[in-house]
ZAROVO-265076 format. One record per atom (N, C-alpha, C): residue in three letters; atom name; x, y, z. Coordinates in steps of 0.05 Angstrom, whole numbers, plus 5000, padded with zeros to 4 digits. Layout:
BEGIN
<tiza rest="ala" atom="CA" x="X" y="Y" z="Z"/>
...
% end
This chain:
BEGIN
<tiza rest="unk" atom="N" x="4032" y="4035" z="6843"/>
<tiza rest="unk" atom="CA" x="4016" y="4024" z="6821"/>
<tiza rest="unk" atom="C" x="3999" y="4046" z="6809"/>
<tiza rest="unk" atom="N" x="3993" y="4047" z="6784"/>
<tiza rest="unk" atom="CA" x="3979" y="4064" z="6769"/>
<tiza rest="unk" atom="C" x="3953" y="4043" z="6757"/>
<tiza rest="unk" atom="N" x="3930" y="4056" z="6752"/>
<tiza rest="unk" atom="CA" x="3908" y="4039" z="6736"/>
<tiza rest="unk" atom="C" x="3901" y="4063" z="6723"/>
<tiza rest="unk" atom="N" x="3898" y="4046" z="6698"/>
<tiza rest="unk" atom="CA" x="3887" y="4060" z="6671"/>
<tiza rest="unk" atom="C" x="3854" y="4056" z="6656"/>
<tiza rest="unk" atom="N" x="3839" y="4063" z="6649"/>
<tiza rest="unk" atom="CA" x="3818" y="4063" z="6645"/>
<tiza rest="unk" atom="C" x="3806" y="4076" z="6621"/>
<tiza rest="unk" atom="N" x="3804" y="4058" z="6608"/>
<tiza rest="unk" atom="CA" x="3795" y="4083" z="6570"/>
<tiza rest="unk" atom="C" x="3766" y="4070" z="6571"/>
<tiza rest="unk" atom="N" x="3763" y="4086" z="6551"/>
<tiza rest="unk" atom="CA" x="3732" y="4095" z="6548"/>
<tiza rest="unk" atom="C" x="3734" y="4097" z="6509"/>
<tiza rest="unk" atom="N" x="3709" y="4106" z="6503"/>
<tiza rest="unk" atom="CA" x="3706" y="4113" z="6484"/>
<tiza rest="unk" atom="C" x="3711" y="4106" z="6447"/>
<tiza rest="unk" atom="N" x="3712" y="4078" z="6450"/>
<tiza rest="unk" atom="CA" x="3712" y="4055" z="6427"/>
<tiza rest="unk" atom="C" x="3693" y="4045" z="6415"/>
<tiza rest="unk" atom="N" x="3694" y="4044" z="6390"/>
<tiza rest="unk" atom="CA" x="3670" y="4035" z="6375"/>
<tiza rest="unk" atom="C" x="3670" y="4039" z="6344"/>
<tiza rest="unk" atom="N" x="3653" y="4025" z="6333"/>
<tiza rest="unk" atom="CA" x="3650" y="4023" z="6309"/>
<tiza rest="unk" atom="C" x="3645" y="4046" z="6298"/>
<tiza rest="unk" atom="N" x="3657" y="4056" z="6276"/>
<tiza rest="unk" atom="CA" x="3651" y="4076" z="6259"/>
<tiza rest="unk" atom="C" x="3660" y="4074" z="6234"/>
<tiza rest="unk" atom="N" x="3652" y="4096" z="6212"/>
<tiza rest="unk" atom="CA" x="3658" y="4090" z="6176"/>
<tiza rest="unk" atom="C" x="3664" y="4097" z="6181"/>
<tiza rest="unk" atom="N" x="3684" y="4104" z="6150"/>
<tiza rest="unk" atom="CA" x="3716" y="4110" z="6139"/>
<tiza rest="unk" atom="C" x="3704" y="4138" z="6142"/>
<tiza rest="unk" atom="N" x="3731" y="4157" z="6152"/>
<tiza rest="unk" atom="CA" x="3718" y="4187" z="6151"/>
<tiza rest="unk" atom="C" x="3709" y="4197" z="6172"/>
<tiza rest="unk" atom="N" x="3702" y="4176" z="6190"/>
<tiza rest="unk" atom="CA" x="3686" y="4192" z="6221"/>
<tiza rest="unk" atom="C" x="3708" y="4186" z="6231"/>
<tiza rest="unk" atom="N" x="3692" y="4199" z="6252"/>
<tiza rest="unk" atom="CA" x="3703" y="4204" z="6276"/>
<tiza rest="unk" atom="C" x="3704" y="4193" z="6308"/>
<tiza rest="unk" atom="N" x="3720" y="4193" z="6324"/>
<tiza rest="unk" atom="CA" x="3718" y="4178" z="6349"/>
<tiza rest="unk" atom="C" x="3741" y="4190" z="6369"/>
<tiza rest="unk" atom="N" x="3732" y="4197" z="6398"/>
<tiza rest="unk" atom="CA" x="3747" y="4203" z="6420"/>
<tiza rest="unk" atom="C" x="3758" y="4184" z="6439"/>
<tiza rest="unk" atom="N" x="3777" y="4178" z="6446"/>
<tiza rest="unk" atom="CA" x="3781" y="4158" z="6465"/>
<tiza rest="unk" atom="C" x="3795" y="4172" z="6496"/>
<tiza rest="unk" atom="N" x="3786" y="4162" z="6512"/>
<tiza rest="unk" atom="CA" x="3792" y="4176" z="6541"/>
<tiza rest="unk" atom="C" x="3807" y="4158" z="6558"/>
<tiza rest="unk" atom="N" x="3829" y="4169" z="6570"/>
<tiza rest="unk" atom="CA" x="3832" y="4149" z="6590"/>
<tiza rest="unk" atom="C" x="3841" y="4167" z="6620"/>
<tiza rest="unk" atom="N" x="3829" y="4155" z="6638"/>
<tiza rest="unk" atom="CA" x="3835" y="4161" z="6668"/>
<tiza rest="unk" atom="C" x="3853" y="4146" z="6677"/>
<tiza rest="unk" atom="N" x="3869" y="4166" z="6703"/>
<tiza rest="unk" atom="CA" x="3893" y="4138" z="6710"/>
<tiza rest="unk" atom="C" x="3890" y="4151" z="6743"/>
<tiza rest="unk" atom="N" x="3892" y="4132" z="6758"/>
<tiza rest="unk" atom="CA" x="3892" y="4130" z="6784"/>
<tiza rest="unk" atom="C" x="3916" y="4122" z="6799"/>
<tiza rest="unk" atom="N" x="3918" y="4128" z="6816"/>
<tiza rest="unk" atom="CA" x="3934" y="4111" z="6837"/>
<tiza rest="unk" atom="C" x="3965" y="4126" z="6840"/>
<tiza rest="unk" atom="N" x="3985" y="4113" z="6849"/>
<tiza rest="unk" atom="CA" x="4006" y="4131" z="6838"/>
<tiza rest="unk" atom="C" x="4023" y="4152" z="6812"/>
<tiza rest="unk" atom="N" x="4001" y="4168" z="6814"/>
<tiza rest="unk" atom="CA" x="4007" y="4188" z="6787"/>
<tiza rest="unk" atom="C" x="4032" y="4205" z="6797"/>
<tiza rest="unk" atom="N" x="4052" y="4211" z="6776"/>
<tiza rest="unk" atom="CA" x="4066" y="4239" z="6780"/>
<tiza rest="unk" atom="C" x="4070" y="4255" z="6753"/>
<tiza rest="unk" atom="N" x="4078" y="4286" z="6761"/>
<tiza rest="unk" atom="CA" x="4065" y="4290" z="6739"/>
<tiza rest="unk" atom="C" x="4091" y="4296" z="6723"/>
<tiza rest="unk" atom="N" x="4107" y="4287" z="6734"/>
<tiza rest="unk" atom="CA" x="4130" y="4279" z="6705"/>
<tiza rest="unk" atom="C" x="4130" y="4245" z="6697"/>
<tiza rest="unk" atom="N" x="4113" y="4250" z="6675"/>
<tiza rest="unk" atom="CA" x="4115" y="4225" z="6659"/>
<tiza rest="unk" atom="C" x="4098" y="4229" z="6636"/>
<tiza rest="unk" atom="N" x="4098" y="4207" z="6623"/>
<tiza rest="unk" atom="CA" x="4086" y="4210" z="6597"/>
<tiza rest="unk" atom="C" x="4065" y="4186" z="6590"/>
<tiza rest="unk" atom="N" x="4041" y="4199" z="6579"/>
<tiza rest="unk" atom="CA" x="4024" y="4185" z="6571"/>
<tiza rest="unk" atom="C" x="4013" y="4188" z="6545"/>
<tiza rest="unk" atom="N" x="4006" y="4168" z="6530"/>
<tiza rest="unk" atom="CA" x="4000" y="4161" z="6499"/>
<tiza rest="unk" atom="C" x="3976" y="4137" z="6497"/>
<tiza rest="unk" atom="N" x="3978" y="4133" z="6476"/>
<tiza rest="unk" atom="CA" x="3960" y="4112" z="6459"/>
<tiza rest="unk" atom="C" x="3978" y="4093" z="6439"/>
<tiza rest="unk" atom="N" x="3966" y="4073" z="6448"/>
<tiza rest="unk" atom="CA" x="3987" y="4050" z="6430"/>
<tiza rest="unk" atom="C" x="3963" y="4034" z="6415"/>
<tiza rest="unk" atom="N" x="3974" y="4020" z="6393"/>
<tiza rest="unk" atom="CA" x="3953" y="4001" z="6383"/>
<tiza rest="unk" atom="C" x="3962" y="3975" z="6372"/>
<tiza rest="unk" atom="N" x="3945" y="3959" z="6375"/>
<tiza rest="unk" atom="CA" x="3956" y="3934" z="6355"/>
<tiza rest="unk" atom="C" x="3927" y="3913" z="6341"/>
<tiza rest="unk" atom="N" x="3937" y="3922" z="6321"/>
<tiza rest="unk" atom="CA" x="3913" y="3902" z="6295"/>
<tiza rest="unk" atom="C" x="3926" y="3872" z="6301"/>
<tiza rest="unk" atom="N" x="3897" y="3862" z="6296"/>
<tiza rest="unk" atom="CA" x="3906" y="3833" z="6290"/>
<tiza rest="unk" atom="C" x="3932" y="3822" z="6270"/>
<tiza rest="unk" atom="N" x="3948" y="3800" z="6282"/>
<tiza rest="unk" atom="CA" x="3970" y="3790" z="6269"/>
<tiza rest="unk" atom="C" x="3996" y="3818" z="6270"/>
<tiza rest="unk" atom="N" x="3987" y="3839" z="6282"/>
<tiza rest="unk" atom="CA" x="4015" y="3861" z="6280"/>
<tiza rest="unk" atom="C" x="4027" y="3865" z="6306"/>
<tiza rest="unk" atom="N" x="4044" y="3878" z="6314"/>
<tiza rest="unk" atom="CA" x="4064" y="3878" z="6337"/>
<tiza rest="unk" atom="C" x="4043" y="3911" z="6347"/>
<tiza rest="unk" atom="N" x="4048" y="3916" z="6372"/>
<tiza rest="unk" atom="CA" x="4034" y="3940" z="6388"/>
<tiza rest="unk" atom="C" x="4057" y="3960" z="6377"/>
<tiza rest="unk" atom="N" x="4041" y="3991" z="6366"/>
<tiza rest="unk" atom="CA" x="4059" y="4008" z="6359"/>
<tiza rest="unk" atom="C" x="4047" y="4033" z="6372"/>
<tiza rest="unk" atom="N" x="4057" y="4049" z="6373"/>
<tiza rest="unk" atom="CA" x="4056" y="4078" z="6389"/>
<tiza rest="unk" atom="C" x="4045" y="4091" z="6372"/>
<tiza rest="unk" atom="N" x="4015" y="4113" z="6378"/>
<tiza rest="unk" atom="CA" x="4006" y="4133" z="6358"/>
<tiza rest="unk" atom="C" x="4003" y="4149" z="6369"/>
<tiza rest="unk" atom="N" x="4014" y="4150" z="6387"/>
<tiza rest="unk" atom="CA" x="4016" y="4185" z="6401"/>
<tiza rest="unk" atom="C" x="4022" y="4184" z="6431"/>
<tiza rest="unk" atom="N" x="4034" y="4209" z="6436"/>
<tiza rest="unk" atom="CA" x="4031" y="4204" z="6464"/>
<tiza rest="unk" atom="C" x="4050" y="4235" z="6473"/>
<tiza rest="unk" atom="N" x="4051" y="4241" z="6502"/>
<tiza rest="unk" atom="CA" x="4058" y="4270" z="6501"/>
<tiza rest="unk" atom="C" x="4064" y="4269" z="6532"/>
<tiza rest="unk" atom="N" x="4079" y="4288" z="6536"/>
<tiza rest="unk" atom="CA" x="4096" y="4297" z="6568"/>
<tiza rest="unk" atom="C" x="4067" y="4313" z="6584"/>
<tiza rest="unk" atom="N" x="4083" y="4308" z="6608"/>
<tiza rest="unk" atom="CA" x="4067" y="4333" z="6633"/>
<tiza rest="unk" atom="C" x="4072" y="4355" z="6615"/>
<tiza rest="unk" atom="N" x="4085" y="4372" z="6602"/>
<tiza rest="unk" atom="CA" x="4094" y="4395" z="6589"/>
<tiza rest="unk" atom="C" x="4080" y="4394" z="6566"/>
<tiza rest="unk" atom="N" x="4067" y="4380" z="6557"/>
<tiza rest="unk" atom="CA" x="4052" y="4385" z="6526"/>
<tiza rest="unk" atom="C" x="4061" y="4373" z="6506"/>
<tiza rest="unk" atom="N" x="4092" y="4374" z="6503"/>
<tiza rest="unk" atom="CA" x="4101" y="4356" z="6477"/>
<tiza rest="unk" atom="C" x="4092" y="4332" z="6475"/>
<tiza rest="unk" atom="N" x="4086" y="4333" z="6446"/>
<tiza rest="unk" atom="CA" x="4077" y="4312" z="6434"/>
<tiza rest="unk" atom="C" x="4087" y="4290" z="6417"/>
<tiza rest="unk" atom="N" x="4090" y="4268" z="6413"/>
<tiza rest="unk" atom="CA" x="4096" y="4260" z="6387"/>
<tiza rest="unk" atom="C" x="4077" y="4241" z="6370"/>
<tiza rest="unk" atom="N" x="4072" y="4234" z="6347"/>
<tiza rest="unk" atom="CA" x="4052" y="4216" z="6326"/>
<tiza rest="unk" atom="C" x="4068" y="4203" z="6318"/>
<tiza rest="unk" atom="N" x="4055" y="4174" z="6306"/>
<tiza rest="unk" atom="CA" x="4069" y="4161" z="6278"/>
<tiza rest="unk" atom="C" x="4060" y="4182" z="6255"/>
<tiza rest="unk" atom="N" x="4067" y="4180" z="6238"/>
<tiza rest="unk" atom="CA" x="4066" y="4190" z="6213"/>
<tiza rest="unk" atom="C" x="4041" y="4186" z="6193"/>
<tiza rest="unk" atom="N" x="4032" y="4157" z="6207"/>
<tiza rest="unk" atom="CA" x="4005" y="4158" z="6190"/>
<tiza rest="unk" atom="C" x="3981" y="4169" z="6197"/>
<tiza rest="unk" atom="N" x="3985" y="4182" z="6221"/>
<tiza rest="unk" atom="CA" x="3960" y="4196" z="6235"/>
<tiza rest="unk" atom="C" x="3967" y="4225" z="6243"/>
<tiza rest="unk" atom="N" x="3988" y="4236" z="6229"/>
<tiza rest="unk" atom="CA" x="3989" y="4264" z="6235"/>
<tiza rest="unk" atom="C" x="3973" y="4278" z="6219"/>
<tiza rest="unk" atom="N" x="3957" y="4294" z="6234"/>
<tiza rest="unk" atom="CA" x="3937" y="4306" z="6213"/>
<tiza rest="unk" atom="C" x="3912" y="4299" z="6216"/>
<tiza rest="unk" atom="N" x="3912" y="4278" z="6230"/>
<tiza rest="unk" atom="CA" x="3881" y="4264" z="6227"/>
<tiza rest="unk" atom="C" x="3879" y="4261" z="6258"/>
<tiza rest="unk" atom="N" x="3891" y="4254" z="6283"/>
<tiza rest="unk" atom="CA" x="3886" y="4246" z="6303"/>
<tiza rest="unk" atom="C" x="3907" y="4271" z="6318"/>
<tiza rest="unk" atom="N" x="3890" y="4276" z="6345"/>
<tiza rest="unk" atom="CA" x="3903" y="4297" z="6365"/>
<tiza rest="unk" atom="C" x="3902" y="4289" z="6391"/>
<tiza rest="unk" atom="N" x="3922" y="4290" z="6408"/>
<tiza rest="unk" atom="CA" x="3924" y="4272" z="6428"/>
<tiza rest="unk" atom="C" x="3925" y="4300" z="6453"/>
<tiza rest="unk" atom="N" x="3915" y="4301" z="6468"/>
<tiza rest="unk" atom="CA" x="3912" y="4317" z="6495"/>
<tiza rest="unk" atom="C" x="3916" y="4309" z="6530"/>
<tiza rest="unk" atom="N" x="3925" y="4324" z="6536"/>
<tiza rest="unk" atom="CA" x="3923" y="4309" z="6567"/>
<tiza rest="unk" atom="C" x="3914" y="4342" z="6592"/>
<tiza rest="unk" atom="N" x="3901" y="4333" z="6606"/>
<tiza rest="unk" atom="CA" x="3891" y="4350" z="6626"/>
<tiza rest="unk" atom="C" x="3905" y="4338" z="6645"/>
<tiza rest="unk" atom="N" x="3932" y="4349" z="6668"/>
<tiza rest="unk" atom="CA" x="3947" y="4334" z="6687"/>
<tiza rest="unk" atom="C" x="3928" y="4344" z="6716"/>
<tiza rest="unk" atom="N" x="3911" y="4361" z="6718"/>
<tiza rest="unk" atom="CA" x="3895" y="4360" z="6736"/>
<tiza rest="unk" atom="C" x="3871" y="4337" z="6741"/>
<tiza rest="unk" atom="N" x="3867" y="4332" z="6729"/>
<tiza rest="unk" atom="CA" x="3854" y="4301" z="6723"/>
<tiza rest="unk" atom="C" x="3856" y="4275" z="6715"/>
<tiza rest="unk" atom="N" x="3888" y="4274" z="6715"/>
<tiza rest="unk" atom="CA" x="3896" y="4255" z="6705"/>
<tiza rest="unk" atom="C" x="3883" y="4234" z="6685"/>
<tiza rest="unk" atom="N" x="3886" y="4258" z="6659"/>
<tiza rest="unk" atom="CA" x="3869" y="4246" z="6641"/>
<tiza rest="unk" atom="C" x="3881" y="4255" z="6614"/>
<tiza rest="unk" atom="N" x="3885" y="4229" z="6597"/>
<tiza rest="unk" atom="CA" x="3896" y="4227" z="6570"/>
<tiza rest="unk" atom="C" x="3868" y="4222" z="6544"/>
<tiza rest="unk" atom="N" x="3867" y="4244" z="6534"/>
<tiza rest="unk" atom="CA" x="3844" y="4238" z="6502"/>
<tiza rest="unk" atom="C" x="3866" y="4246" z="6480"/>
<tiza rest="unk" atom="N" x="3845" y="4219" z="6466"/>
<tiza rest="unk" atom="CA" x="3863" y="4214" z="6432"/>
<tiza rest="unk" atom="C" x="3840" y="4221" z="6407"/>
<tiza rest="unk" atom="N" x="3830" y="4245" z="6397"/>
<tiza rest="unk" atom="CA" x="3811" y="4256" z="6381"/>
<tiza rest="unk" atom="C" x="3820" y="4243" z="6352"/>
<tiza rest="unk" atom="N" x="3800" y="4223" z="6351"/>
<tiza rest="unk" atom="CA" x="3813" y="4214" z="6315"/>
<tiza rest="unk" atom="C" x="3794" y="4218" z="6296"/>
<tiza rest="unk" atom="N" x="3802" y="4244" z="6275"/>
<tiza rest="unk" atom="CA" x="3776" y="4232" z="6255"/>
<tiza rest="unk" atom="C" x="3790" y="4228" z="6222"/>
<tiza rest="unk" atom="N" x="3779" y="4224" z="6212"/>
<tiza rest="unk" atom="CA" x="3782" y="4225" z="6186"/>
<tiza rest="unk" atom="C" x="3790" y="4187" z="6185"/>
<tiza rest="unk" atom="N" x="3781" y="4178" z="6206"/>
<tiza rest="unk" atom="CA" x="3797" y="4157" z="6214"/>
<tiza rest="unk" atom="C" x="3788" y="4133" z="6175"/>
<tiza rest="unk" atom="N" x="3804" y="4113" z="6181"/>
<tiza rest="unk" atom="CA" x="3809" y="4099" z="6159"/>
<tiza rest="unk" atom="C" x="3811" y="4054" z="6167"/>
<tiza rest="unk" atom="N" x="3790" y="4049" z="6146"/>
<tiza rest="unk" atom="CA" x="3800" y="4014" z="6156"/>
<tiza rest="unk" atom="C" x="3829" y="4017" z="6171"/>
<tiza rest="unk" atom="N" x="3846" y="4023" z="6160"/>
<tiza rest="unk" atom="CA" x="3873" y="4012" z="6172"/>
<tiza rest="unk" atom="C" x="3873" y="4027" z="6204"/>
<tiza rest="unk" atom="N" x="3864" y="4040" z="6208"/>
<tiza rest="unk" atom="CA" x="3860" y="4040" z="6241"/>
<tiza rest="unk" atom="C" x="3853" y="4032" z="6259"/>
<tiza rest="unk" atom="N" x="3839" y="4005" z="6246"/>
<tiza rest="unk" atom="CA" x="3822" y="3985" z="6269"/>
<tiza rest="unk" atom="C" x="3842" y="3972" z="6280"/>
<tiza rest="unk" atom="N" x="3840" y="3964" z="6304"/>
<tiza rest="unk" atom="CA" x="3858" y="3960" z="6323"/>
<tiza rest="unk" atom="C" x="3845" y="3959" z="6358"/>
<tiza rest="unk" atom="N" x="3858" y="3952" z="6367"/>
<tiza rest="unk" atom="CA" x="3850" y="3955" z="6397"/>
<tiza rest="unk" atom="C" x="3868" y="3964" z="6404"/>
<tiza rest="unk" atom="N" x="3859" y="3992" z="6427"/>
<tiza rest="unk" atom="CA" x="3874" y="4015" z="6427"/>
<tiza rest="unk" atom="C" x="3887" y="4022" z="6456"/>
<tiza rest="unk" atom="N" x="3909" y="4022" z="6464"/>
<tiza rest="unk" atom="CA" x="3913" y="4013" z="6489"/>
<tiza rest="unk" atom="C" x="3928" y="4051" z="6503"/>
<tiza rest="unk" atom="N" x="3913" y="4045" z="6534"/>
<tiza rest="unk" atom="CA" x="3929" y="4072" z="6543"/>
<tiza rest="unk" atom="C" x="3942" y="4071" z="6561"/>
<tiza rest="unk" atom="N" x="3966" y="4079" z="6552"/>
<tiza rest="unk" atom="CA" x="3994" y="4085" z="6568"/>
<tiza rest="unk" atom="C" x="4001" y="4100" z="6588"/>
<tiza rest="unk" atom="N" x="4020" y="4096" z="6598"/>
<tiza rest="unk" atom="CA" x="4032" y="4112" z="6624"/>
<tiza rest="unk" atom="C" x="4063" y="4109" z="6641"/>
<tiza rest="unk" atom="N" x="4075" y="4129" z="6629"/>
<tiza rest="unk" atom="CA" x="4100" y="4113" z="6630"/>
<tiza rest="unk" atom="C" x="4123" y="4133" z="6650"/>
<tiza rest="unk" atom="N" x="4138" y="4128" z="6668"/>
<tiza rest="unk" atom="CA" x="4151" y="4148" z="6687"/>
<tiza rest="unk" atom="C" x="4177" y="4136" z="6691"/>
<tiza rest="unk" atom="N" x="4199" y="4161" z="6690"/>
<tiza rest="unk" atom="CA" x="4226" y="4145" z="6697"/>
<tiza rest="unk" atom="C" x="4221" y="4142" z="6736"/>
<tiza rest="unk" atom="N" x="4239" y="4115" z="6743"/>
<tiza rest="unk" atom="CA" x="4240" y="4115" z="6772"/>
<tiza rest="unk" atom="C" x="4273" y="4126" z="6780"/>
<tiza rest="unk" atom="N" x="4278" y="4110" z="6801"/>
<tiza rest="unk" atom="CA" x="4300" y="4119" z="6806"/>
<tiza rest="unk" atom="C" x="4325" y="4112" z="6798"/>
<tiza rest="unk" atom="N" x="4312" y="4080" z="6787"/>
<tiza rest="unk" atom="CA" x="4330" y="4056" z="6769"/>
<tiza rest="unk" atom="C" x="4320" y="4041" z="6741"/>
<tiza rest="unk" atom="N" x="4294" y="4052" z="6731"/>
<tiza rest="unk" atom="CA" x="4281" y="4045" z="6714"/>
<tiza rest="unk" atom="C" x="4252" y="4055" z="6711"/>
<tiza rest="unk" atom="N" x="4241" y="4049" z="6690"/>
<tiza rest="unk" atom="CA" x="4226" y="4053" z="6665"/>
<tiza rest="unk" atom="C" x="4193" y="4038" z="6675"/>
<tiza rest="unk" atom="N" x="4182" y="4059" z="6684"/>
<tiza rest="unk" atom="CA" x="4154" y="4044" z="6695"/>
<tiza rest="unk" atom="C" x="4136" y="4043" z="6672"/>
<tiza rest="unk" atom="N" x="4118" y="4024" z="6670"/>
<tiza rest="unk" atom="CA" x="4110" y="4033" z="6653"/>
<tiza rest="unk" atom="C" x="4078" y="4021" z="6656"/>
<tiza rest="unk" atom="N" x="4062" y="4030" z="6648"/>
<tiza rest="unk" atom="CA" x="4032" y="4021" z="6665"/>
<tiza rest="unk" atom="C" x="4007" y="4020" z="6631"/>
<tiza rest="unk" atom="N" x="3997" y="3997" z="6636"/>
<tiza rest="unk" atom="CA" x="3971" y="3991" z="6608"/>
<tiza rest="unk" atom="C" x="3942" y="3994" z="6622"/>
<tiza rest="unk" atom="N" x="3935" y="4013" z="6600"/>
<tiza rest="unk" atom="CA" x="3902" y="3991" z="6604"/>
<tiza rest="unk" atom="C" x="3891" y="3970" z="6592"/>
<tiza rest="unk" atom="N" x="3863" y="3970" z="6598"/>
<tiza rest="unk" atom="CA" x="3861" y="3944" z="6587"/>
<tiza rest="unk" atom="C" x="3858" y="3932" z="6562"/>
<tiza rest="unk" atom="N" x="3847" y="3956" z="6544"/>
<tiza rest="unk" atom="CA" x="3850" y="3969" z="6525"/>
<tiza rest="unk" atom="C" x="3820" y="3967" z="6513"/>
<tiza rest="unk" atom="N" x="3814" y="3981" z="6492"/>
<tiza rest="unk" atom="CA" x="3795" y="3998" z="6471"/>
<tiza rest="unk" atom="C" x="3786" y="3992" z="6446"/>
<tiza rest="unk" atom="N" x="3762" y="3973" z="6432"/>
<tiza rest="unk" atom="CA" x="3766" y="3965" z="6407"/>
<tiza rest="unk" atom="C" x="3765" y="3984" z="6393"/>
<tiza rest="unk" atom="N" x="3767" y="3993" z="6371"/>
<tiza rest="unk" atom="CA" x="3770" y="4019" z="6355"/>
<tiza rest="unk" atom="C" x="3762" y="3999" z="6316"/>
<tiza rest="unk" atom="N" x="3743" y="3998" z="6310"/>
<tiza rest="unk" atom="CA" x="3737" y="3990" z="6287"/>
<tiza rest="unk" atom="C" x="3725" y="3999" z="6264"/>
<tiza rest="unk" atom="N" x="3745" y="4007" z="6242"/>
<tiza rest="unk" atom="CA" x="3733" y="4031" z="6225"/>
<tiza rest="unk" atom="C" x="3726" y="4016" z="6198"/>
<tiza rest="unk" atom="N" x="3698" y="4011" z="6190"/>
<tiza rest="unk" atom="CA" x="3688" y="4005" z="6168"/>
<tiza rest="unk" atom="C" x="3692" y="4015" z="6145"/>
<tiza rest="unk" atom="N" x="3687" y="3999" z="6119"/>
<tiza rest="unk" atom="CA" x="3704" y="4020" z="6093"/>
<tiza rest="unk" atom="C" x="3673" y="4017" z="6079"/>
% end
């Protein structure tokens, strides 16, 4: 089992800025991948980043440029640096953790993060 733990949500205007952290415990390894997912009211949960034990990364498209996603694997710890952030990024912001097994696709949430950007 893996537990996930974010931090760092909150209200801010259009244009600021906000860090979000997450710690993960428990059975970590360090091939797998961890990201940030989100979902606004009335929308389906979508992926805004997320990146390997090796560094690669990937974004949606509407946050490239504006949001940078990091992970330290000695601390098992995933940050999502967002600024320039925008209304349409409010959402509650969930952190991921995801590892192939031997037969499938683990995949571990937290509890997740309000993230609410005023215009």
């Amino acid at each position: 089992q893996v537990q996930l733990v974010e931090s760092g949500g909150g209200l801010v205007q259009s244009g600021g800025s906000l860090r979000l952290s997450c710690v993960a415990s428990g059975s970590i390894f360090s091939a797998s991948r961890m990201g940030w997912y989100r979902q606004a009211p009335g929308k389906q949960r979508e992926l805004v980043a997320d990146i390997g034990s090796g560094g690669n990364t990937n974004y949606i498209d509407s946050v490239k440029g504006r949001f940078t996603i990091s992970r330290d694997n000695a601390k098992n710890t995933v940050s999502l640096q967002m600024s320039s952030l925008k209304p349409e990024d409010t959402a509650i912001y969930y952190c991921n953790y995801q590892r192939m097994g031997i037969t499938s696709l683990h995949i571990y949430w937290g509890q997740g993060t309000q993230v609410t950007v005023s215009s």
